[in-house]
N, C-alpha and C positions, 0 to 999 in steps of 0.2 A: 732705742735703748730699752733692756728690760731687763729684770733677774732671772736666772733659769735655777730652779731647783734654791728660791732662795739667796741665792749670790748678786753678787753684782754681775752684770753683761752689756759688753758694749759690742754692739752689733755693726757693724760699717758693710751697706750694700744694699741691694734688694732683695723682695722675698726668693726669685731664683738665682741668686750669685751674693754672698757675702763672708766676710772673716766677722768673727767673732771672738773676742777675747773673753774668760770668763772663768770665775770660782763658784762653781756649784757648790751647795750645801745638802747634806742628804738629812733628814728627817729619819730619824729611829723611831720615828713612832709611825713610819708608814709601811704598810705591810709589805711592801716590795723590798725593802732594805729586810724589814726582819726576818725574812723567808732567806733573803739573800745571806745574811749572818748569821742564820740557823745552818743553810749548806755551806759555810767556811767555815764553820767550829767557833764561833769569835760570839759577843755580844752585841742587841744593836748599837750600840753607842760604842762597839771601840769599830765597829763595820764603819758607822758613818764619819766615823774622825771629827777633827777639831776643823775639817769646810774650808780647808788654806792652799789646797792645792791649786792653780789658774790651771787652766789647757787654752789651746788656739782650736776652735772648730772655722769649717769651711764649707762650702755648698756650690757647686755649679751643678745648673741642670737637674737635681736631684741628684748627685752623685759627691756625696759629703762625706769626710773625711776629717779628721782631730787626733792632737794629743795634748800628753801633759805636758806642762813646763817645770822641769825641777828647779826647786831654789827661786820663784821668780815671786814676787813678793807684792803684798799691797802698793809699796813705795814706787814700783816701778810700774806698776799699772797706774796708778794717780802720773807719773811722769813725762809718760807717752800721751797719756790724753792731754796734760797741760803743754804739751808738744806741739799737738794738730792743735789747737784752741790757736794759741799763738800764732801758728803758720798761718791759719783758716782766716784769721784778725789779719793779720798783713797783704794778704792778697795775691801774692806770690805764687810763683809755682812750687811746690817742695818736694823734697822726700823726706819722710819720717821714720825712724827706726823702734823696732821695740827688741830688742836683744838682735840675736843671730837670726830670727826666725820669724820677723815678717817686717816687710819694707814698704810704707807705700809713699806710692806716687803719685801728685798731685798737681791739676792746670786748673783753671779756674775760668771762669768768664764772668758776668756782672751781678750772678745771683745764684750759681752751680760750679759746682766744683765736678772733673773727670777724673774717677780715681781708679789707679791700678795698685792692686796687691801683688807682691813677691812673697810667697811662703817657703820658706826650706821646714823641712820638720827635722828629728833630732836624728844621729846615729843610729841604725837599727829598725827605725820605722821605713815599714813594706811597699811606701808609695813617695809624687811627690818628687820633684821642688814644683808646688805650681805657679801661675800667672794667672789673675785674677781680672777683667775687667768686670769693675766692682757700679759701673754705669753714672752717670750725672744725677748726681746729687744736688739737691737744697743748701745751701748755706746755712741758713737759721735750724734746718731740721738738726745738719752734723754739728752746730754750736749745742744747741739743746741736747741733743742725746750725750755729747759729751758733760755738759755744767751736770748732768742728773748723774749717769754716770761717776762723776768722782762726788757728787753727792753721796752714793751710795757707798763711798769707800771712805769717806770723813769719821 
């Protein structure tokens, strides 16, 4: 788990295959936004917005891919992680949902979890549906990135 650009981000995977869920925040006071809001006519601060938009990024191989999530709100990012928290505590094999647009699947063994991501992204986007094997995971790692994770959304 880490912030990107400020935000909350909760990263499920490894460094070559993961989803990412996540609300950037852009900074107006860095010069890459100001430059950027100077060539859209706009100020930095209406360029960088009120930082509430989530998107889903993804990665295999180096071959990464994202969008935005319209409408998808703090409430439901804190909901899917208290999702997989609970699933991860029971020990179970699961699937987890976070809307229409990513599914994962979960087997477990006595200290790792094997997880595969289902991504569709939305109407219109040029790539996609993928399948993700997201590799064997830590237990305590995907507890911890989660509890900080909705830390950062408290």
């Amino acid at each position: 788990m880490s912030t990107v650009d400020g935000g909350p981000a909760l990263f499920i995977g490894t460094d070559t295959v993961y989803v990412a869920l996540v609300r950037p925040s852009l900074d107006p006071a860095d010069p890459g936004v100001r430059e950027a809001a100077a060539e859209a006519g706009v100020t930095p601060e209406e360029f960088a917005g009120p930082g509430n938009v989530w998107a889903l990024m993804l990665d295999e191989d180096g071959e990464g891919d994202g969008f935005e999530l319209p409408g998808a709100r703090d409430i439901e990012a804190d909901d899917f992680a208290e999702q997989l928290q609970r699933a991860l505590v029971a020990g179970e094999p699961f699937t987890a949902e976070a809307g229409n647009f990513l599914r994962l699947e979960a087997s477990p063994s006595p200290t790792t979890w094997q997880l595969t991501a289902h991504v569709t992204p939305p109407e219109g986007h040029d790539a996609g549906p993928w399948t993700l094997d997201l590799g064997t995971l830590p237990t305590a790692d995907l507890l911890a990135d989660l509890e900080e994770f909705r830390r950062t959304l408290a």
